[in-house]
One Martini backbone bead per residue (centre of mass of N, CA, C, O) as a GRO file, in nm:
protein
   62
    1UNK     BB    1  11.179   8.858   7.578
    2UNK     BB    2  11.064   8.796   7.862
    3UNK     BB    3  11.024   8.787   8.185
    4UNK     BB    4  11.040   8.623   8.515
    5UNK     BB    5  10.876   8.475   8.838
    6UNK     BB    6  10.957   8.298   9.058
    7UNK     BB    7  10.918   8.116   9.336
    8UNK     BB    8  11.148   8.282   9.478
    9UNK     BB    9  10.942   8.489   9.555
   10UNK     BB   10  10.935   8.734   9.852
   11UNK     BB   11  10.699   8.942   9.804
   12UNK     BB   12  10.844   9.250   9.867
   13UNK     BB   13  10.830   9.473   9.614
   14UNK     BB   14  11.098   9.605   9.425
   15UNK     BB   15  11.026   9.579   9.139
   16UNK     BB   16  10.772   9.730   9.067
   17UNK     BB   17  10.870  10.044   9.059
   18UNK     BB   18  11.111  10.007   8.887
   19UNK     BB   19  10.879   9.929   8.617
   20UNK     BB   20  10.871  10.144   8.290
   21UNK     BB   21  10.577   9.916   8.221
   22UNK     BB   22  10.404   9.805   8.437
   23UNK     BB   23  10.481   9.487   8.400
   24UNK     BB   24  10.385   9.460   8.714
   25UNK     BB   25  10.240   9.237   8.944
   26UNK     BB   26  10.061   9.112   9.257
   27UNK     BB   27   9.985   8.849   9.322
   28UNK     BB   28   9.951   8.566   9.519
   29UNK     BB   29  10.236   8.511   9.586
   30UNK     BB   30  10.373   8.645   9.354
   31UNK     BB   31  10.495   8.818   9.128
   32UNK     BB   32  10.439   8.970   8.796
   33UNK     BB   33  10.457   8.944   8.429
   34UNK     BB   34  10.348   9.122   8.141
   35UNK     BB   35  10.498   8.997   7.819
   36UNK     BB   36  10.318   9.244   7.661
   37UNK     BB   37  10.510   9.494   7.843
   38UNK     BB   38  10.802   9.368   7.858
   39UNK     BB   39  11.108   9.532   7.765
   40UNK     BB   40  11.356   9.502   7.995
   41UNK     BB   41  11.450   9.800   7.943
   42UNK     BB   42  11.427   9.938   7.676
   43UNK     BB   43  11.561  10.261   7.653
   44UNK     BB   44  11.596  10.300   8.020
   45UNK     BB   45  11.810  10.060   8.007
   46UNK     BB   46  12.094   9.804   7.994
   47UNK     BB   47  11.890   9.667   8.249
   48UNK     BB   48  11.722   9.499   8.392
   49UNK     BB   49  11.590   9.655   8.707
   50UNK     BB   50  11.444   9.417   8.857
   51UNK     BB   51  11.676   9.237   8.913
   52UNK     BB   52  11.868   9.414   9.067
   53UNK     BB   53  11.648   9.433   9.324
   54UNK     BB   54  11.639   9.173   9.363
   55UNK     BB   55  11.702   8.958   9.656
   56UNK     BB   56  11.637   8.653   9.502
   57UNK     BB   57  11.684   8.616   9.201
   58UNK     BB   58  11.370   8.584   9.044
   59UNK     BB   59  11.471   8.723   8.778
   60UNK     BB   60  11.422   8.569   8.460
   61UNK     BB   61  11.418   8.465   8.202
   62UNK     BB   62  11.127   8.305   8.000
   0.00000   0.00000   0.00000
């Protein structure tokens, strides 16, 4: 299951350089994941990297 990005992202931009399947990119008001490439950090990480950096915890589960 991937991940989403809710309305509380502050369009800071810190989870995007973090995602090592490039499955982030800029929305219109959000960030977005797109969930046929996100992989959650599978083999390159414990946990998502872009939760742990977003400051709004705006990445849930989706």
């Amino acid at each position: 299951m991937a991940l989403i990005i809710t309305e509380e992202c502050t369009y800071c931009g810190a989870c995007e350089p973090e995602c090592p399947t490039s499955a982030i990119s800029a929305g219109d008001d959000v960030y977005v994941i797109n969930a046929a490439t996100c992989t959650e950090c599978a083999g390159f990480a414990d946990a998502p990297s872009c939760a742990a950096v977003c400051p709004a915890e705006a990445i849930v589960q989706g």
